[in-house]
Short mmCIF file of the C-alpha atoms (twelve columns), coordinates in Angstrom:
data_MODEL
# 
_entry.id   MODEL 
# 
loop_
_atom_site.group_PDB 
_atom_site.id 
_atom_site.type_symbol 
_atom_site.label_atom_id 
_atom_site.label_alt_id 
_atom_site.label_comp_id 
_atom_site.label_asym_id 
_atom_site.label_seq_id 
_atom_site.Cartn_x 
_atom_site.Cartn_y 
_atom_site.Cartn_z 
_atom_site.pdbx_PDB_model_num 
ATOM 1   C CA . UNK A 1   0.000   0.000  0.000  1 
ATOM 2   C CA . UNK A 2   2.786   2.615  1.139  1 
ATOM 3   C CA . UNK A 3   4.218   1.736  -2.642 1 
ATOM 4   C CA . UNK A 4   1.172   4.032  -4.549 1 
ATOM 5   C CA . UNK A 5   2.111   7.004  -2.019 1 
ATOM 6   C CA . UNK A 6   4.804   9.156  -3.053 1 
ATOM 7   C CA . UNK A 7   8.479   9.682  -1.468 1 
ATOM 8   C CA . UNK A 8   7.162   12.744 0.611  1 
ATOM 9   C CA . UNK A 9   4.373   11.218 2.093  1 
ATOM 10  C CA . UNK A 10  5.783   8.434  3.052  1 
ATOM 11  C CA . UNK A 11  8.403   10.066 4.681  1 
ATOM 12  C CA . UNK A 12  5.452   12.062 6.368  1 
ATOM 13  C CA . UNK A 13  3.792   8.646  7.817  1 
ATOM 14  C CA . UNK A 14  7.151   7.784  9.226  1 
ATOM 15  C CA . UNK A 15  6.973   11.123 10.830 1 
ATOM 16  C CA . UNK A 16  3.551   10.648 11.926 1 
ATOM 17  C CA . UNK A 17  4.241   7.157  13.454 1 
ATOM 18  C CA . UNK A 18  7.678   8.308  15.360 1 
ATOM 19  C CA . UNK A 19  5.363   11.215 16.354 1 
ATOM 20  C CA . UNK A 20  2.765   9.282  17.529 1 
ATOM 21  C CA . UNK A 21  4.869   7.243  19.666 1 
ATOM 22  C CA . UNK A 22  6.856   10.110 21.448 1 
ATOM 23  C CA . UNK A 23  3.763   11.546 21.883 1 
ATOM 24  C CA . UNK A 24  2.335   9.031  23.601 1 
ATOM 25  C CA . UNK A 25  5.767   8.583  26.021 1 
ATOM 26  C CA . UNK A 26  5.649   12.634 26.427 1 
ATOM 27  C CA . UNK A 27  1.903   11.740 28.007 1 
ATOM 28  C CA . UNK A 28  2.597   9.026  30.081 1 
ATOM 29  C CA . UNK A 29  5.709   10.525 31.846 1 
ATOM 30  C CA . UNK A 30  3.767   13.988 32.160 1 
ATOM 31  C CA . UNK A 31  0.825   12.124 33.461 1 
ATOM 32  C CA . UNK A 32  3.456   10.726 36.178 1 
ATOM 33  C CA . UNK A 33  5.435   14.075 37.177 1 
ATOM 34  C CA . UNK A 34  2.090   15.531 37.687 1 
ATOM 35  C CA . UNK A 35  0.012   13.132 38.792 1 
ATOM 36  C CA . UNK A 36  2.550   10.605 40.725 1 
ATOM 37  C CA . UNK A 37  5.078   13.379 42.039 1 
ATOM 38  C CA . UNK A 38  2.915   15.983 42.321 1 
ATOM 39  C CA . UNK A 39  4.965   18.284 40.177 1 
ATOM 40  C CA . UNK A 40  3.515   21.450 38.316 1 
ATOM 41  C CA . UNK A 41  2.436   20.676 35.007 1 
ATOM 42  C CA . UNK A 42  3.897   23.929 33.933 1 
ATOM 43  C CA . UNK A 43  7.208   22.578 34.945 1 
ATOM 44  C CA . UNK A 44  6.691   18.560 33.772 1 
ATOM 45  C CA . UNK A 45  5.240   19.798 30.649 1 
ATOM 46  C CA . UNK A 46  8.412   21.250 29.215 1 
ATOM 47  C CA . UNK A 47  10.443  18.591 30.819 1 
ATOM 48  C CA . UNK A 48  8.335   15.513 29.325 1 
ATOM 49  C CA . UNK A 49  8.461   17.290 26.203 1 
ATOM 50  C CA . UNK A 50  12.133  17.653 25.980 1 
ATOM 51  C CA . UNK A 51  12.397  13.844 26.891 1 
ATOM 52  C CA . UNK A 52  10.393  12.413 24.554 1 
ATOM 53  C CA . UNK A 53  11.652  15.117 21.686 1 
ATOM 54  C CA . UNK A 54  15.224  14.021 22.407 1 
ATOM 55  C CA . UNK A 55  13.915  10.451 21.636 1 
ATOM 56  C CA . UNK A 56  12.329  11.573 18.607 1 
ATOM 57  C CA . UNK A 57  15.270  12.927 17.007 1 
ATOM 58  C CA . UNK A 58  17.459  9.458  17.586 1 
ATOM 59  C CA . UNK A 59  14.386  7.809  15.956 1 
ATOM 60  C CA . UNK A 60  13.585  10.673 13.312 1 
ATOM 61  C CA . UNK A 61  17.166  10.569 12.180 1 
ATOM 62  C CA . UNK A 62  17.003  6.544  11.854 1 
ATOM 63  C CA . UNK A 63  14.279  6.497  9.775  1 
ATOM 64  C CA . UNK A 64  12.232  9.550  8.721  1 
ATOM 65  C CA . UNK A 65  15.281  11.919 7.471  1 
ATOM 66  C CA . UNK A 66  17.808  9.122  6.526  1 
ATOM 67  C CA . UNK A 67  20.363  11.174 3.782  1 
ATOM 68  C CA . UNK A 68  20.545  14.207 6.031  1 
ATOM 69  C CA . UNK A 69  23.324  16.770 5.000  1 
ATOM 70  C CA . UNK A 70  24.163  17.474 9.074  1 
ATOM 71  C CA . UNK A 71  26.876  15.737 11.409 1 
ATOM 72  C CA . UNK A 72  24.911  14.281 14.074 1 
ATOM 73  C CA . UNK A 73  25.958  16.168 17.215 1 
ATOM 74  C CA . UNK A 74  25.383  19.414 14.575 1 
ATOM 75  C CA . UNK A 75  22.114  18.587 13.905 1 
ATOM 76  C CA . UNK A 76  20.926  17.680 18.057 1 
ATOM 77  C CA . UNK A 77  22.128  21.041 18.783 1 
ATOM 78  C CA . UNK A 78  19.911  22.859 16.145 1 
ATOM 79  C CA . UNK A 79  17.414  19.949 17.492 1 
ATOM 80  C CA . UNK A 80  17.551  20.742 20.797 1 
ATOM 81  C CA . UNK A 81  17.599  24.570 20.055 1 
ATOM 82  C CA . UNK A 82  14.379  24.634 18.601 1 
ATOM 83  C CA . UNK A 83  12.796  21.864 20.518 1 
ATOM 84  C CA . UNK A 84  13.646  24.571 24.045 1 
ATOM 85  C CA . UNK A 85  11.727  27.356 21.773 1 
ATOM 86  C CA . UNK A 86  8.667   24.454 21.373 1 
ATOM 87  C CA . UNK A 87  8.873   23.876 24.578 1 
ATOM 88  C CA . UNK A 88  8.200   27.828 25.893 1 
ATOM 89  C CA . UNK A 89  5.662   27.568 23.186 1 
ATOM 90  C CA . UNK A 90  4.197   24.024 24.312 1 
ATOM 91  C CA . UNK A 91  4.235   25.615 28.170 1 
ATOM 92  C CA . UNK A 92  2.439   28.612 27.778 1 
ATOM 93  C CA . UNK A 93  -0.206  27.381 25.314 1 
ATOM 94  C CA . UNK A 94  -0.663  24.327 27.893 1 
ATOM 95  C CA . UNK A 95  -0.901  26.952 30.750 1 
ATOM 96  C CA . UNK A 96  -3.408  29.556 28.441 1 
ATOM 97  C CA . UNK A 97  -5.455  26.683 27.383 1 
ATOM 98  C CA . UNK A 98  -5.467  25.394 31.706 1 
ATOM 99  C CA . UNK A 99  -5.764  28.833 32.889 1 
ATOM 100 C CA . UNK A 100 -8.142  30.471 30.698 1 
ATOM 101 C CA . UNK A 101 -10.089 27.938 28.728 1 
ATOM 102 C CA . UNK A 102 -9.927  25.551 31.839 1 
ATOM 103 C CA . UNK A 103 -9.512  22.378 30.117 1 
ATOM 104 C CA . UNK A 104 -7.703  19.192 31.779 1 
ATOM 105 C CA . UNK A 105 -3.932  19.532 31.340 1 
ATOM 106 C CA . UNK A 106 -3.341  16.462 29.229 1 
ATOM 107 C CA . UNK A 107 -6.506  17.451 27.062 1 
ATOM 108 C CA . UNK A 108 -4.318  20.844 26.332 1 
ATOM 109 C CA . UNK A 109 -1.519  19.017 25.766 1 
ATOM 110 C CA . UNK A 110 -2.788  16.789 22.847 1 
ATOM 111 C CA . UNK A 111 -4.114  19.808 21.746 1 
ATOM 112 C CA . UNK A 112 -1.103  21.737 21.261 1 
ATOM 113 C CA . UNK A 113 0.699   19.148 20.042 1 
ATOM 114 C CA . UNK A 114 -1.225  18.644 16.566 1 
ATOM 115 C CA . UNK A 115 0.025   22.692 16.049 1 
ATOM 116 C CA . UNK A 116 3.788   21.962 17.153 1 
ATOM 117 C CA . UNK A 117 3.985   18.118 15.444 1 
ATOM 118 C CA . UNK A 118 3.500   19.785 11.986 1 
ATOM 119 C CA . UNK A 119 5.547   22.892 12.018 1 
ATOM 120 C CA . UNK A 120 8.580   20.646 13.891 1 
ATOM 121 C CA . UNK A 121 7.937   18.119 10.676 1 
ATOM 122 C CA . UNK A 122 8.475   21.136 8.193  1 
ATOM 123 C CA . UNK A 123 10.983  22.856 10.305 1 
ATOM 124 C CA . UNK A 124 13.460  19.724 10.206 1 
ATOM 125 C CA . UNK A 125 12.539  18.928 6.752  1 
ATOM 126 C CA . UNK A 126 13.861  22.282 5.909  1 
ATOM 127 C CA . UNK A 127 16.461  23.358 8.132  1 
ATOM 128 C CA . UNK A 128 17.104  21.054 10.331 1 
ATOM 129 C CA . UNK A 129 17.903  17.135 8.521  1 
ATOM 130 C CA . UNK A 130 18.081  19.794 4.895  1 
ATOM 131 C CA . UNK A 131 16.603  16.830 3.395  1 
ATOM 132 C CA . UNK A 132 13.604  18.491 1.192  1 
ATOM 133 C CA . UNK A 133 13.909  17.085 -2.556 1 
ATOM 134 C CA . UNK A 134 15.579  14.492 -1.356 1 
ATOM 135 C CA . UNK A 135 13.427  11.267 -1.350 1 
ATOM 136 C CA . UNK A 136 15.082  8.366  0.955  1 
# 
């Protein structure tokens, strides 16, 4: 089936699935800073999310953006750079969304996340990996 889609998209589903997964570990350990240590969600929120984006890079680089132009420990450091940005972002949308539209934390989260997963996809297509035209 993945054979009739073209190189970009399927380049996009393995983005999607890696996504998907760190997404899901983000969750769980936010759930448990919160919830099970009783830490602020504004602080676990950036934390879990700089976890589980660390992990996505490793796996990103593995198999969505294989044929990147960029060293390794290069391209963590622009990673990590712009993952600390998405996580200010991540924070204070989390905390608006708590504060003023007073939904559950974790609903927030999820919520935010379908914004931040797509520009971080074209972001590291772009600039990050430098792999756009290229179809591995």
């Amino acid at each position: 089936m993945l054979d009739v889609l073209s190189p970009a998209s399927r380049r996009f589903l393995r983005y999607a699935a890696v996504g998907v997964a760190t997404l899901s570990f983000d969750l769980l350990l936010l759930a448990a800073l919160t919830q099970l240590l009783h830490i602020p969600y504004y602080i676990s929120t950036p934390f879990a999310f700089l976890v589980a984006v660390s992990i996505n890079y490793v796996v990103s680089r593995a198999f969505v953006f294989r044929g990147t132009e960029r060293p390794v420990h290069h391209g963590y450091a622009y990673f990590i750079l712009l993952a600390l940005a998405g996580a200010v972002f991540i924070t204070a949308s989390v905390a608006f969304l708590v504060t003023y539209v007073h939904l559950y934390y974790l609903v927030a989260r999820v919520l935010v996340a379908g914004f931040v997963g797509i520009a971080n996809y074209l972001i590291n297509l772009h600039f990050n990996f430098r792999v756009a035209g290229h179809h591995v």
